[in-house]
C-alpha positions, 0 to 999 in steps of 0.5 A: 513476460519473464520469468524475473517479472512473474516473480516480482508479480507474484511477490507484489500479490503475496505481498498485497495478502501479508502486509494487512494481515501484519498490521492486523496484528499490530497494537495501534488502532490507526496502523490496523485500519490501514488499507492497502492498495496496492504492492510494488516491488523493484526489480531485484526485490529488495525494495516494496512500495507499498500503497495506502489508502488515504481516505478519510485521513487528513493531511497531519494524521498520514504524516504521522502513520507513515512516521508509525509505519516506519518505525514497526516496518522491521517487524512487518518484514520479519512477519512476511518473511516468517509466513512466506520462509523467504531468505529475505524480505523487501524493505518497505517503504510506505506511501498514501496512495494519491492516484485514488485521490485523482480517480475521485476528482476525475469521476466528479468532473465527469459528472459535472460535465455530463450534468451541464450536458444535460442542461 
């Protein structure tokens, strides 16, 4: 691994701390139930996607959060950048992490197959 990518890993961890805990501090009950899964940096660190969970949010409400998220991103990011005293903080761009949806769906024909197995 090089040192670039022990970098980006290690600002994806940091992330992964800073961001719940700014949206912790945010007004909107919605924004500070948020889940975040998981923080990924791009390669020069100027951009992070950050992961949401979407469980138990339906389709038109995510649509709006991610709209919310948007609008108080600037903040989240002035807030990382004041807790971590980094020169610059990556921009965020939010996204509702389909990859949990997949796990779920995957584990439940597991176990439909392994029922008709038994069968």
């Amino acid at each position: 691994m090089t040192p670039e990518e022990i970098k980006r890993k290690r600002a994806d961890s940091i992330l992964r701390e800073l961001v719940p805990e700014a949206l912790a501090q945010l007004g909107d009950e919605r924004l500070r139930g948020l889940t975040v899964t998981e923080v990924v940096c791009s390669k020069g660190r100027n951009d992070a996607d950050v992961y949401l969970d979407p469980t138990g949010i339906e389709e038109a409400d995510q649509k709006e959060i991610l709209r919310q998220l948007k609008k108080v991103s600037r903040g989240l990011e002035a807030y990382c950048l004041k807790a971590e005293g980094w020169f610059k903080s990556p921009k965020f761009h939010f996204k509702f992490d389909k990859e949990l949806e997949r796990v779920r769906h995957m584990d439940e024909l597991f176990a439909q197959i392994e029922k008709e197995l038994k069968a």
